[in-house]
C-alpha positions as semicolon CSV with decimal commas, in nm:
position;residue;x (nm);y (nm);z (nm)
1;X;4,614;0,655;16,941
2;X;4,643;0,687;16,584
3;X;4,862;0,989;16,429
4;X;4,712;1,070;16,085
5;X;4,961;1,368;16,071
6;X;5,287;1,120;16,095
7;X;5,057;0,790;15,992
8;X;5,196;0,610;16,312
9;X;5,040;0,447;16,631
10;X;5,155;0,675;16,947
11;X;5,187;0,549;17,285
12;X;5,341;0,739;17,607
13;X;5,522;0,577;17,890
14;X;5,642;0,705;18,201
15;X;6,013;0,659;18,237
16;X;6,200;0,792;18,547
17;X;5,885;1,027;18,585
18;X;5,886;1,168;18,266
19;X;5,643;1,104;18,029
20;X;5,792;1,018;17,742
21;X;5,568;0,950;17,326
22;X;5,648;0,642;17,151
23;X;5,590;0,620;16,811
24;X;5,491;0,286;16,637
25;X;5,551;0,404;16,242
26;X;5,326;0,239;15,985
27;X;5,589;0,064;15,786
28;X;5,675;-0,151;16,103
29;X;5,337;-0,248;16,191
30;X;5,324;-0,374;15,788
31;X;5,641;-0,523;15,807
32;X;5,631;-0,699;16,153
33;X;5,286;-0,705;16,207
34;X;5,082;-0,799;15,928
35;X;4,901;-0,508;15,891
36;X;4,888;-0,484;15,529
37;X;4,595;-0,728;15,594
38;X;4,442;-0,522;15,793
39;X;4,401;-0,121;15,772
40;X;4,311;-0,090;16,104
41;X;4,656;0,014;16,290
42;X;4,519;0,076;16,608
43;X;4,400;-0,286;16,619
44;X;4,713;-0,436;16,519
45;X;4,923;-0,247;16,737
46;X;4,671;-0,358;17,083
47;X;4,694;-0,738;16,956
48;X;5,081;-0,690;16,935
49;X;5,100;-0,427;17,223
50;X;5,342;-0,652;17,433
51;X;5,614;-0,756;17,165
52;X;5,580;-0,344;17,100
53;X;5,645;-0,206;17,451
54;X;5,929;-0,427;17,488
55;X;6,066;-0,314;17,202
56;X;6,034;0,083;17,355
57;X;6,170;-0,068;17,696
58;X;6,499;-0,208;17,552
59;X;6,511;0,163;17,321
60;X;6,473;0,360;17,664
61;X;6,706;0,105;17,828
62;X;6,987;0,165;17,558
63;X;6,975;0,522;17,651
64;X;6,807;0,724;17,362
65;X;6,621;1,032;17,517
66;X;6,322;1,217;17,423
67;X;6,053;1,066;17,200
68;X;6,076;0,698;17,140
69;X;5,992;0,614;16,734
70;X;5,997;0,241;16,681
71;X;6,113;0,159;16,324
72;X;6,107;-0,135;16,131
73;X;6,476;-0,178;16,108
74;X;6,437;-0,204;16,482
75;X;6,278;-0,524;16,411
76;X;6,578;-0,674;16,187
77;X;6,678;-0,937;16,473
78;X;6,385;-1,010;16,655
């Protein structure tokens, strides 16, 4: 679902039972995801969804709680 408020992609996940919101900002689907070529973010984030919710599994995994927001310096050594 598209945010127009924060101008990211959100997501939710259940982890442990609790829902938790990731956010997918704008500058990393540009950055990682070509989406300069493309305005439509929705779209770019379903054709990268599974490179994306990994990402958000190995954030949750690491241990940061509450809402997940995936950043493009996230990206640096993938």
């Amino acid at each position: 679902m598209f945010d127009p408020i924060t101008m990211s992609v959100c997501f939710n996940a259940i982890v442990d039972g609790q829902r938790r919101r990731i956010v997918v900002s704008q500058e990393t689907l540009q950055d990682h995801f070509s989406a300069n070529n493309n305005p439509n973010l929705v779209a770019i984030f379903e054709a990268n969804r599974q490179i994306i919710q990994k990402k958000a599994v190995q954030i949750i995994e690491a241990g940061i709680e509450g809402d997940v927001i995936i950043k493009t310096s996230m990206f640096a050594n993938v």
